[in-house]
N, CA, C and O atoms as a Maestro MAE file, in Angstrom:
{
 s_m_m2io_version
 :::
 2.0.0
}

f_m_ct {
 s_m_title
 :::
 protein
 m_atom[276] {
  # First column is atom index #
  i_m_mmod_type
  r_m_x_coord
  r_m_y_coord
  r_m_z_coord
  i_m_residue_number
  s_m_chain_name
  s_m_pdb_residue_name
  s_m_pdb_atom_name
  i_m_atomic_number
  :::
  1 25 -3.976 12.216 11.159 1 A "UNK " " N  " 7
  2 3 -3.717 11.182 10.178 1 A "UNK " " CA " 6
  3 2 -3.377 11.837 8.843 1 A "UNK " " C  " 6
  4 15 -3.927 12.929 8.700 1 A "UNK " " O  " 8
  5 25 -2.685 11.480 7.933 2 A "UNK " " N  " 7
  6 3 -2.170 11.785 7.064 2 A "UNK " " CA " 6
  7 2 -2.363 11.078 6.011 2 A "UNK " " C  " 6
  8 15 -2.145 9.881 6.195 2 A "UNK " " O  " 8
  9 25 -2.730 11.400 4.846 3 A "UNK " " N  " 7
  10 3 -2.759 10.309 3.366 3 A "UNK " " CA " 6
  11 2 -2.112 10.305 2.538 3 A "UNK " " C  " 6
  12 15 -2.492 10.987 1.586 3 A "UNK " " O  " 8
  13 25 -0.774 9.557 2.391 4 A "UNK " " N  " 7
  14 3 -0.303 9.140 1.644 4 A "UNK " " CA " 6
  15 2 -0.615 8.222 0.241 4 A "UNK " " C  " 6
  16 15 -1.587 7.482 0.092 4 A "UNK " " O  " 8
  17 25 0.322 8.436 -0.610 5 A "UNK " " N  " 7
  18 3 0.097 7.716 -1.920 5 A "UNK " " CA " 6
  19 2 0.849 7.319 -2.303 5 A "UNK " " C  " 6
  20 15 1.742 8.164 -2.223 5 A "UNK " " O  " 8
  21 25 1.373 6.082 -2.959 6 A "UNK " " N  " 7
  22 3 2.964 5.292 -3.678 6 A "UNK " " CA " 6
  23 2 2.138 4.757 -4.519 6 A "UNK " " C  " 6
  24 15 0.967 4.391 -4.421 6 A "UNK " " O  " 8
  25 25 3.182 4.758 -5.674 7 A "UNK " " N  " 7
  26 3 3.169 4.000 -6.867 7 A "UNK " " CA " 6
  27 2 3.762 2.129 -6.291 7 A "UNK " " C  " 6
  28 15 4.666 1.720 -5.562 7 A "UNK " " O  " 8
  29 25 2.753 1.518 -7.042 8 A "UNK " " N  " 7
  30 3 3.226 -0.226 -6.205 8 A "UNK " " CA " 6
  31 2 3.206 -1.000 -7.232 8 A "UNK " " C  " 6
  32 15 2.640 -0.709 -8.285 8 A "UNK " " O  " 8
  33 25 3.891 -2.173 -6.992 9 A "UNK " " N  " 7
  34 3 3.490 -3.409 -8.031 9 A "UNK " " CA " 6
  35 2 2.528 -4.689 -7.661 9 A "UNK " " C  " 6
  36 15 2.607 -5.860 -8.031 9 A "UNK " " O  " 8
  37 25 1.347 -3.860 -6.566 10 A "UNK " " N  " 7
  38 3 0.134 -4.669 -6.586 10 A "UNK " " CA " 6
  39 2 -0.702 -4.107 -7.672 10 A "UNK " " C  " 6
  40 15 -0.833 -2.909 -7.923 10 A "UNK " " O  " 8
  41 25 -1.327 -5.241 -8.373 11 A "UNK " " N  " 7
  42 3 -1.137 -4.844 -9.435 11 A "UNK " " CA " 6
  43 2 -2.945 -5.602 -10.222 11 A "UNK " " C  " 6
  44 15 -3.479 -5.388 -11.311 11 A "UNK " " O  " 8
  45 25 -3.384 -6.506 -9.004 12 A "UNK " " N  " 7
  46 3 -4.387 -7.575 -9.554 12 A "UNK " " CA " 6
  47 2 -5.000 -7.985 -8.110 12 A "UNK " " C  " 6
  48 15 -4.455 -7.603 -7.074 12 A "UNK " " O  " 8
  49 25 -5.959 -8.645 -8.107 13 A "UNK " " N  " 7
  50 3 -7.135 -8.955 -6.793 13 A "UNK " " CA " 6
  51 2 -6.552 -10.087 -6.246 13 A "UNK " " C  " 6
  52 15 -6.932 -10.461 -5.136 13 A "UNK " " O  " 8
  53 25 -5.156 -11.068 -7.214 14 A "UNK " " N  " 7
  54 3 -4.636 -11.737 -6.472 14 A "UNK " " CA " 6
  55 2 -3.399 -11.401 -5.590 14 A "UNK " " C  " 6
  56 15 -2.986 -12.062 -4.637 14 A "UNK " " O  " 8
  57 25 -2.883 -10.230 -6.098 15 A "UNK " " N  " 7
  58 3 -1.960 -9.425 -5.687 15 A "UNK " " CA " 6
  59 2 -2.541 -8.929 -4.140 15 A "UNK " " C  " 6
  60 15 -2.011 -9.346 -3.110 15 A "UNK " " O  " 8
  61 25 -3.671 -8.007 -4.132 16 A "UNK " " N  " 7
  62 3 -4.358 -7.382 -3.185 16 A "UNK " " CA " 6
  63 2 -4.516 -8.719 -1.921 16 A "UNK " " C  " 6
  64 15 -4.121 -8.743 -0.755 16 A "UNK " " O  " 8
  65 25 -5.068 -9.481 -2.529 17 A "UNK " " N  " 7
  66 3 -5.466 -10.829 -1.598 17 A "UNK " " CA " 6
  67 2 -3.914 -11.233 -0.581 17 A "UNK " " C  " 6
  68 15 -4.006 -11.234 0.647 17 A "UNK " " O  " 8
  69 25 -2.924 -11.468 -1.091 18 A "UNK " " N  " 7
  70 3 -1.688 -12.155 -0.979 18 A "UNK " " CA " 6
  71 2 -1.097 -10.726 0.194 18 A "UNK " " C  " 6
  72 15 -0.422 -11.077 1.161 18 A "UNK " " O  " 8
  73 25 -1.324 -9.598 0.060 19 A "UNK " " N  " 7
  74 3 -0.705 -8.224 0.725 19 A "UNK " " CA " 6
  75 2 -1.784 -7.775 1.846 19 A "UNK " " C  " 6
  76 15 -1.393 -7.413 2.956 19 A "UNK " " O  " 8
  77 25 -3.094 -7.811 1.527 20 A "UNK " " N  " 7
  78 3 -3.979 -7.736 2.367 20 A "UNK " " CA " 6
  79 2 -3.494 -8.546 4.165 20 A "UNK " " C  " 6
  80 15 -3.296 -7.519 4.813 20 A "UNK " " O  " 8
  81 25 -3.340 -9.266 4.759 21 A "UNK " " N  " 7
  82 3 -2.915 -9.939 5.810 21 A "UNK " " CA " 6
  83 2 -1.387 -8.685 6.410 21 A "UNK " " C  " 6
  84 15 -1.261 -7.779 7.233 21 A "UNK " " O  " 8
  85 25 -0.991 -9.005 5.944 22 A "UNK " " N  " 7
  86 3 0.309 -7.753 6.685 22 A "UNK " " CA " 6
  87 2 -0.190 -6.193 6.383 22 A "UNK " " C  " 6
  88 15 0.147 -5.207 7.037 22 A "UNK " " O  " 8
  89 25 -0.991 -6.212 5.342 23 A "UNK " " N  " 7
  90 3 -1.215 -4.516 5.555 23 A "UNK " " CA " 6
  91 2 -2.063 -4.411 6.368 23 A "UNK " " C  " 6
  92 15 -1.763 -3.518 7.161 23 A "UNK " " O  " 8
  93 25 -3.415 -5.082 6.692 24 A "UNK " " N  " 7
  94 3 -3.995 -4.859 7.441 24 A "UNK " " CA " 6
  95 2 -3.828 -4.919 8.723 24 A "UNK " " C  " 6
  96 15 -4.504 -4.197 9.456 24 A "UNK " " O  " 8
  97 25 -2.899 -5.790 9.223 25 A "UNK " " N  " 7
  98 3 -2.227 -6.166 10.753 25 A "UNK " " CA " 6
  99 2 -1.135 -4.623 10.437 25 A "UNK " " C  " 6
  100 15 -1.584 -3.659 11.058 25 A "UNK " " O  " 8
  101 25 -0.112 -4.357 9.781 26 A "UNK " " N  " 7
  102 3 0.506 -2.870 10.319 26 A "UNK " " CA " 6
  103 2 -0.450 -1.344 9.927 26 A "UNK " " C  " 6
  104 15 -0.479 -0.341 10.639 26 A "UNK " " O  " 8
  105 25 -1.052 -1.503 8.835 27 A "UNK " " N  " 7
  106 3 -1.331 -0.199 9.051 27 A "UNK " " CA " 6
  107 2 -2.582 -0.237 9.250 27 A "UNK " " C  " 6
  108 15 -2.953 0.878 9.615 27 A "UNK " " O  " 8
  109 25 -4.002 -1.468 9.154 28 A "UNK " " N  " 7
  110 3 -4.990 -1.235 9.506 28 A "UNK " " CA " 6
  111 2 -6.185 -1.126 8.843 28 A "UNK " " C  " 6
  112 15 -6.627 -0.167 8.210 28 A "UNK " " O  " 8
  113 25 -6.739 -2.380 9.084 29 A "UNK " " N  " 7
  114 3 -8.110 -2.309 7.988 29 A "UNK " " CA " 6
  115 2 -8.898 -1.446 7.530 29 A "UNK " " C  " 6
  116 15 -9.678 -0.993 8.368 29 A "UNK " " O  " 8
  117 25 -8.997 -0.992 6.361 30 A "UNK " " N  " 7
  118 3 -9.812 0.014 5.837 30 A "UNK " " CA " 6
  119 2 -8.893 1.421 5.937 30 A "UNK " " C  " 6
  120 15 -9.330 2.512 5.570 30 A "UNK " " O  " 8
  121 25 -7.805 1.254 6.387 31 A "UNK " " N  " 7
  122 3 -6.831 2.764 6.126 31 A "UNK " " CA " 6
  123 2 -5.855 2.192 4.647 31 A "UNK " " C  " 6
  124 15 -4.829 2.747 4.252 31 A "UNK " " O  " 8
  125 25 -6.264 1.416 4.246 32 A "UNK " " N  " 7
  126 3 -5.315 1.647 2.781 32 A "UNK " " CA " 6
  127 2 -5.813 0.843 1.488 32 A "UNK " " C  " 6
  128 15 -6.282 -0.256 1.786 32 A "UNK " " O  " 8
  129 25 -5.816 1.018 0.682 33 A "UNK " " N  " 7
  130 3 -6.465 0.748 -0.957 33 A "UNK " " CA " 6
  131 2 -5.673 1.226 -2.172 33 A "UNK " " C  " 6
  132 15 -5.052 2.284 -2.282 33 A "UNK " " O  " 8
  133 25 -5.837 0.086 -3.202 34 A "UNK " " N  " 7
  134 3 -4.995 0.062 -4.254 34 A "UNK " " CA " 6
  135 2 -6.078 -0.400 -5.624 34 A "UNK " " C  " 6
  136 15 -6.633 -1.384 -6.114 34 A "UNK " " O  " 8
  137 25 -5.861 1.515 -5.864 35 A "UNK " " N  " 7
  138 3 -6.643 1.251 -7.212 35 A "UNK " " CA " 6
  139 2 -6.028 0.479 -8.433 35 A "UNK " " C  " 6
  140 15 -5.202 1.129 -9.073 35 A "UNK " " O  " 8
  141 25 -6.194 -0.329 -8.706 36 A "UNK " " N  " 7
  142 3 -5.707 -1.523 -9.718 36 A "UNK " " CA " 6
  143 2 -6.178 -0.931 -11.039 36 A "UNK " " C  " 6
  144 15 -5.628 -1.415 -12.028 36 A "UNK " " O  " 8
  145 25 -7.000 -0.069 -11.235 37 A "UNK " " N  " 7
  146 3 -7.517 0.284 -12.890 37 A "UNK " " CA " 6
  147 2 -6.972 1.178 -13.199 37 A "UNK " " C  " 6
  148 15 -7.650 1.745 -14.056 37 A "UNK " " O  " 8
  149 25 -5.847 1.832 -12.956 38 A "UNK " " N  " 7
  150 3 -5.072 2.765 -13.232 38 A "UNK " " CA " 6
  151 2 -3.564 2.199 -13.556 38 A "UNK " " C  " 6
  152 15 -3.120 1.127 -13.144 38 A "UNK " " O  " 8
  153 25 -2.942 3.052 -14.300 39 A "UNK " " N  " 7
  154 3 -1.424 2.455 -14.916 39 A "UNK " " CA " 6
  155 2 -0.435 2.843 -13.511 39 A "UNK " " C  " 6
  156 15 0.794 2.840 -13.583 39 A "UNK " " O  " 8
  157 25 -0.910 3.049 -12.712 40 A "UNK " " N  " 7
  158 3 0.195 3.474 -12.152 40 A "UNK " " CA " 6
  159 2 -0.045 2.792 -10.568 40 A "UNK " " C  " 6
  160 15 0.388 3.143 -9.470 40 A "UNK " " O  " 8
  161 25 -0.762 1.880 -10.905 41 A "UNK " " N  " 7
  162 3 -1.534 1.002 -9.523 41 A "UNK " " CA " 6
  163 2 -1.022 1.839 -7.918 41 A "UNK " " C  " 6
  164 15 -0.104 1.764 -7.101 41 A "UNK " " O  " 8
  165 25 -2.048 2.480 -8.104 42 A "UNK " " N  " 7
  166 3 -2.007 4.026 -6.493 42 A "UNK " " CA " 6
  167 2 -2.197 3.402 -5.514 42 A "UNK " " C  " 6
  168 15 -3.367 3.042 -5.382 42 A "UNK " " O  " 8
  169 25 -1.259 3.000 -4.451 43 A "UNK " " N  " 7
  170 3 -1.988 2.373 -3.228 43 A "UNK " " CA " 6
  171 2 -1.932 3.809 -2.757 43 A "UNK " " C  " 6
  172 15 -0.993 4.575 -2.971 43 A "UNK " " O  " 8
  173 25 -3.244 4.141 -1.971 44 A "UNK " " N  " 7
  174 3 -3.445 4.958 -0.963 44 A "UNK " " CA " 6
  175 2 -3.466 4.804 0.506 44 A "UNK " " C  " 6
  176 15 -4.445 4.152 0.869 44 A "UNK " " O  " 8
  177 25 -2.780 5.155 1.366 45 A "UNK " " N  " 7
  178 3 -2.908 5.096 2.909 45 A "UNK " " CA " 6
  179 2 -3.024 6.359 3.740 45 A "UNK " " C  " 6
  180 15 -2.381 7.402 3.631 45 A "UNK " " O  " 8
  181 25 -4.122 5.992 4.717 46 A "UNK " " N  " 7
  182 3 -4.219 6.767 5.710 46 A "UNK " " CA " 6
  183 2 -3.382 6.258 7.008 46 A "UNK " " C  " 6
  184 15 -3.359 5.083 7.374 46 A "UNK " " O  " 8
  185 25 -2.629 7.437 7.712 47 A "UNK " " N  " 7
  186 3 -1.859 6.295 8.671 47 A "UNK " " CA " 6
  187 2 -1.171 7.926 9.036 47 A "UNK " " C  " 6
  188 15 -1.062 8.943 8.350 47 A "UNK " " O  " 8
  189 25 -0.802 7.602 10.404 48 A "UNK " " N  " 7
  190 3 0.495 8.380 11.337 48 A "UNK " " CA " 6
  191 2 1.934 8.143 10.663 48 A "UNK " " C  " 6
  192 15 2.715 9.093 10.609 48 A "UNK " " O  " 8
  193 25 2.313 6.815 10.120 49 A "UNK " " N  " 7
  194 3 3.202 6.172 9.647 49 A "UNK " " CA " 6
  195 2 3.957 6.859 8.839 49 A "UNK " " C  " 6
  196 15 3.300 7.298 7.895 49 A "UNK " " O  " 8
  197 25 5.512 7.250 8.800 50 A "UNK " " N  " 7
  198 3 5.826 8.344 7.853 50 A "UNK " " CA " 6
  199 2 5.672 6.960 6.357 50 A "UNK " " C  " 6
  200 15 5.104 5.871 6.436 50 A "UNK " " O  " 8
  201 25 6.329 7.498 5.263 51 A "UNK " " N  " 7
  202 3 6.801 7.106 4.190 51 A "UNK " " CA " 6
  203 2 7.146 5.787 4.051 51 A "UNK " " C  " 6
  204 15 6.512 4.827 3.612 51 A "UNK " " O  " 8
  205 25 8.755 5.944 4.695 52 A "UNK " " N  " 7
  206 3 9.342 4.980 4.729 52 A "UNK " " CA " 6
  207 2 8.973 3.667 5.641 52 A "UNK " " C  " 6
  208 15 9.543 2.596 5.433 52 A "UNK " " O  " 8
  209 25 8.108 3.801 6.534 53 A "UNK " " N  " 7
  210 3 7.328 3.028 7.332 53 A "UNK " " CA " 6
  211 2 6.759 2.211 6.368 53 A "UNK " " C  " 6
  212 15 6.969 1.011 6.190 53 A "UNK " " O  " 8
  213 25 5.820 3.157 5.594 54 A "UNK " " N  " 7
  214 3 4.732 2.154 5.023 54 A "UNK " " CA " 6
  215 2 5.502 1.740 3.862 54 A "UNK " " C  " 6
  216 15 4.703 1.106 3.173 54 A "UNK " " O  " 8
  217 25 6.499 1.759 3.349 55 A "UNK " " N  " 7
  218 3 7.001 1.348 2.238 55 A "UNK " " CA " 6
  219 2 7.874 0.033 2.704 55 A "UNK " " C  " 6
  220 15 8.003 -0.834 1.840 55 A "UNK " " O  " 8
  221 25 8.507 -0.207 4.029 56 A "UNK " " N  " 7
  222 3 8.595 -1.189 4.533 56 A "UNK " " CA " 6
  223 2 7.732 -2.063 4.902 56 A "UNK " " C  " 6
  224 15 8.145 -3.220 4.979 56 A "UNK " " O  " 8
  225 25 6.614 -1.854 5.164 57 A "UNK " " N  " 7
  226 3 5.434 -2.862 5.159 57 A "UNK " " CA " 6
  227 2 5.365 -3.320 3.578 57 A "UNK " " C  " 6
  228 15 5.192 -4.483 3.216 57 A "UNK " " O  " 8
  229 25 5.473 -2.600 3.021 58 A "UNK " " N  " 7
  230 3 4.880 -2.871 1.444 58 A "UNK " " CA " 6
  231 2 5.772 -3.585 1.432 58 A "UNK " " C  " 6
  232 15 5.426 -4.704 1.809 58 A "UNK " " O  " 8
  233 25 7.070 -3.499 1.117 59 A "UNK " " N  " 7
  234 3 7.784 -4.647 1.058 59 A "UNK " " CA " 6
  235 2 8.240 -5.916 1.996 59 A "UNK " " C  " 6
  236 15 9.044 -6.777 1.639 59 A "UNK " " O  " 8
  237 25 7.593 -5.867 3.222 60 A "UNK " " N  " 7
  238 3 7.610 -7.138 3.845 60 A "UNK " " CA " 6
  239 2 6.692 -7.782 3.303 60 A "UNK " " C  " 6
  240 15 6.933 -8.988 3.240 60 A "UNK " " O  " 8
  241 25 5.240 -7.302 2.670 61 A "UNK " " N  " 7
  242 3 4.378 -8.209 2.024 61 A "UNK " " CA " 6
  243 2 4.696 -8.951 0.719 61 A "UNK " " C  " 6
  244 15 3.977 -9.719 0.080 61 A "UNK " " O  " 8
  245 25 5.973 -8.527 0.473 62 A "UNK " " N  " 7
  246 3 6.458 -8.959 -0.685 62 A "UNK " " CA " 6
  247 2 5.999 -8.296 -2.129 62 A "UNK " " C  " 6
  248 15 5.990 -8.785 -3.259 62 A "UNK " " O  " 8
  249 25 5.642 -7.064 -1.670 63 A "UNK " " N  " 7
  250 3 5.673 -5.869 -2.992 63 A "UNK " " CA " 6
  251 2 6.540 -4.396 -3.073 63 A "UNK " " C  " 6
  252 15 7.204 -4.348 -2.037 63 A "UNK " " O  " 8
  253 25 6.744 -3.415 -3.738 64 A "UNK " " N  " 7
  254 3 7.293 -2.733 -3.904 64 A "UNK " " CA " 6
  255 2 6.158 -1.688 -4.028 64 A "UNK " " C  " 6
  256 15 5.032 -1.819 -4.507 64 A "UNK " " O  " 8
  257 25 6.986 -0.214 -3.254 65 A "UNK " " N  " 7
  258 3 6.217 1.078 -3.267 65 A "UNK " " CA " 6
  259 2 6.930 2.163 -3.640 65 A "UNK " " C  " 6
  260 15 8.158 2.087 -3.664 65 A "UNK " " O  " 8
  261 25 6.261 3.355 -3.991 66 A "UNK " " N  " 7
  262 3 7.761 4.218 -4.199 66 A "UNK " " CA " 6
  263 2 6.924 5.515 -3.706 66 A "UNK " " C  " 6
  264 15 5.729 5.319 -3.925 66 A "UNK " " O  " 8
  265 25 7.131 6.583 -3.202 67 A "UNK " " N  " 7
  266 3 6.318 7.646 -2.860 67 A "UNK " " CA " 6
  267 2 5.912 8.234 -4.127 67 A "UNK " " C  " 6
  268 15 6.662 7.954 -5.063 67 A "UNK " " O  " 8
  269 25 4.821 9.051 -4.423 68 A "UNK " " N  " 7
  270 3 4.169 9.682 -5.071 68 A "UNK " " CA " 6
  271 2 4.722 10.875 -4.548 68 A "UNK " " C  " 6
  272 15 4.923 10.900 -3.333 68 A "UNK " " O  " 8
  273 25 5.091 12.163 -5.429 69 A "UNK " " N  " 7
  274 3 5.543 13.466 -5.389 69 A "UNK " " CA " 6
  275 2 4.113 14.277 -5.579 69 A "UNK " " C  " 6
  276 15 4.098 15.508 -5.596 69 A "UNK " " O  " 8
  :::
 }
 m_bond[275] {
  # First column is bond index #
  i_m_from
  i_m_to
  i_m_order
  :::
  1 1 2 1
  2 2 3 1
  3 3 4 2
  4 3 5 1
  5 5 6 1
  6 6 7 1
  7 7 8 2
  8 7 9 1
  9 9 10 1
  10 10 11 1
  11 11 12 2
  12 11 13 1
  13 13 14 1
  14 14 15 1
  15 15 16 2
  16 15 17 1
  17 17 18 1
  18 18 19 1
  19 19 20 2
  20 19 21 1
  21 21 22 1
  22 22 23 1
  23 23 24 2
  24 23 25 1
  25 25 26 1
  26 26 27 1
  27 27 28 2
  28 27 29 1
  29 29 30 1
  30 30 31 1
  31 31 32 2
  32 31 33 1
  33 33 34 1
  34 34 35 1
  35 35 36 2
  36 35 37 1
  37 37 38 1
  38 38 39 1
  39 39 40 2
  40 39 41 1
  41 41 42 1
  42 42 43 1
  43 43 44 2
  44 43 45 1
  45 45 46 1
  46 46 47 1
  47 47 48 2
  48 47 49 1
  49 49 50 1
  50 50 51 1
  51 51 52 2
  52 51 53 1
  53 53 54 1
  54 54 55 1
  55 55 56 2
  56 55 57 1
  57 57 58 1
  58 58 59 1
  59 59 60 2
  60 59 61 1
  61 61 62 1
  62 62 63 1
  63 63 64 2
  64 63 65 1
  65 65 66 1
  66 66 67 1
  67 67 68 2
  68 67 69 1
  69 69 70 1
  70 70 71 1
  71 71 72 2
  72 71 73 1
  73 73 74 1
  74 74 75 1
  75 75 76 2
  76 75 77 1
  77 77 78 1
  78 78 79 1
  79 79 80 2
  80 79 81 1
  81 81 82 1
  82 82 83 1
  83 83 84 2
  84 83 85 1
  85 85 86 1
  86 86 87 1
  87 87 88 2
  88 87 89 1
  89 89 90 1
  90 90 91 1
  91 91 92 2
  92 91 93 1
  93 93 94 1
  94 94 95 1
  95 95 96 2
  96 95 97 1
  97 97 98 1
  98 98 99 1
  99 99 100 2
  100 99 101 1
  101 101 102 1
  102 102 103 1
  103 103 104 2
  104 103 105 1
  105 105 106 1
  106 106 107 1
  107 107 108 2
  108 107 109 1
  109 109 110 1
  110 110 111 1
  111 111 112 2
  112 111 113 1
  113 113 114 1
  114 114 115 1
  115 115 116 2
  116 115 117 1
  117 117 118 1
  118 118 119 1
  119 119 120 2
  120 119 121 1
  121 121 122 1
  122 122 123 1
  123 123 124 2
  124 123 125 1
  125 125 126 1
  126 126 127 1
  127 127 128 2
  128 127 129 1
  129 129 130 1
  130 130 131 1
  131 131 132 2
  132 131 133 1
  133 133 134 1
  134 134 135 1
  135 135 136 2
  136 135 137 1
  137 137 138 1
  138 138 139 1
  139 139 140 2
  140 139 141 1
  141 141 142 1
  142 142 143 1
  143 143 144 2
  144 143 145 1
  145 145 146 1
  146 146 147 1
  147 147 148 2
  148 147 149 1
  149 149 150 1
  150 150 151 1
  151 151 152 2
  152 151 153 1
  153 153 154 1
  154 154 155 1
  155 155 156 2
  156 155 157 1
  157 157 158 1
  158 158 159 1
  159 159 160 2
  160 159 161 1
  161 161 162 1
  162 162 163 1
  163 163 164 2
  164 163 165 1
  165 165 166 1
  166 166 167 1
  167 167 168 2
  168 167 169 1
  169 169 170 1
  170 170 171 1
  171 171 172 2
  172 171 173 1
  173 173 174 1
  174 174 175 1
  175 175 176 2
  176 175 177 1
  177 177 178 1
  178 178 179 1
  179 179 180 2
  180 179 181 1
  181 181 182 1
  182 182 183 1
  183 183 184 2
  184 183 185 1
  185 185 186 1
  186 186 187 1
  187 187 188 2
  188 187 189 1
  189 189 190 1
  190 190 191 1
  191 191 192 2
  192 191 193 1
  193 193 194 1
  194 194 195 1
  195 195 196 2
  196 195 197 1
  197 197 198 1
  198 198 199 1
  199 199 200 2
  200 199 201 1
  201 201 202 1
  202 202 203 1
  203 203 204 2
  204 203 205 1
  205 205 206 1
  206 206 207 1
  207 207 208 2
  208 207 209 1
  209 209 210 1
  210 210 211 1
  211 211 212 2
  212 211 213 1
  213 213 214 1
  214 214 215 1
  215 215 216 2
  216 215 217 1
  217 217 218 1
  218 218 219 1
  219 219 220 2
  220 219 221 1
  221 221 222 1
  222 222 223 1
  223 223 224 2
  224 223 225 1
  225 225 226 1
  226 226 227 1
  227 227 228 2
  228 227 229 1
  229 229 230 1
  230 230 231 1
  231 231 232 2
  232 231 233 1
  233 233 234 1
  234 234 235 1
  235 235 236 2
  236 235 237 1
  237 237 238 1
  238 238 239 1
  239 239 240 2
  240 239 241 1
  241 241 242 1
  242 242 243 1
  243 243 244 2
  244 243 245 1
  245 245 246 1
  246 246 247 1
  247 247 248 2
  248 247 249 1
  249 249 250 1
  250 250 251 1
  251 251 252 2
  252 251 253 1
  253 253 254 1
  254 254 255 1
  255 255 256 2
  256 255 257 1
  257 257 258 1
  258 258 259 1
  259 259 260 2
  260 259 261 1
  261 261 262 1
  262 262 263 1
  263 263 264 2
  264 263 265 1
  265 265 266 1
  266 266 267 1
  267 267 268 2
  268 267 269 1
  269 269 270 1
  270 270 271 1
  271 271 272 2
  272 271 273 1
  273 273 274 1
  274 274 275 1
  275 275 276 2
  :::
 }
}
């Protein structure tokens, strides 16, 4: 498993709430979290999933991700 990190525009607990349902059905409850108290709102994932995988989930939930360098 691998841990990835993207910069996102979840951004608030209503944000998290609304994305929660598709992230958890593709990549899996408790493999991903989005620290919201930071400027740069970090979702973190653990997952097999390359990049672009999980950045397509992110945006089927109707948010935006961008990889972290």
């Amino acid at each position: 498993m691998n841990t990835l990190q993207f910069k996102s525009n979840i951004k608030c607990a209503g944000c998290i709430a609304k994305a929660t349902p598709v992230l958890n059905e593709k990549i899996g409850e408790g493999n991903w979290e989005v620290d919201i108290m930071t400027l740069k709102k970090t979702l973190t994932v653990t997952t097999n999933l390359e990049e672009t995988e999980v950045i397509a989930i992110v945006n089927e939930a109707g948010f935006s991700a961008e990889a972290l360098q």
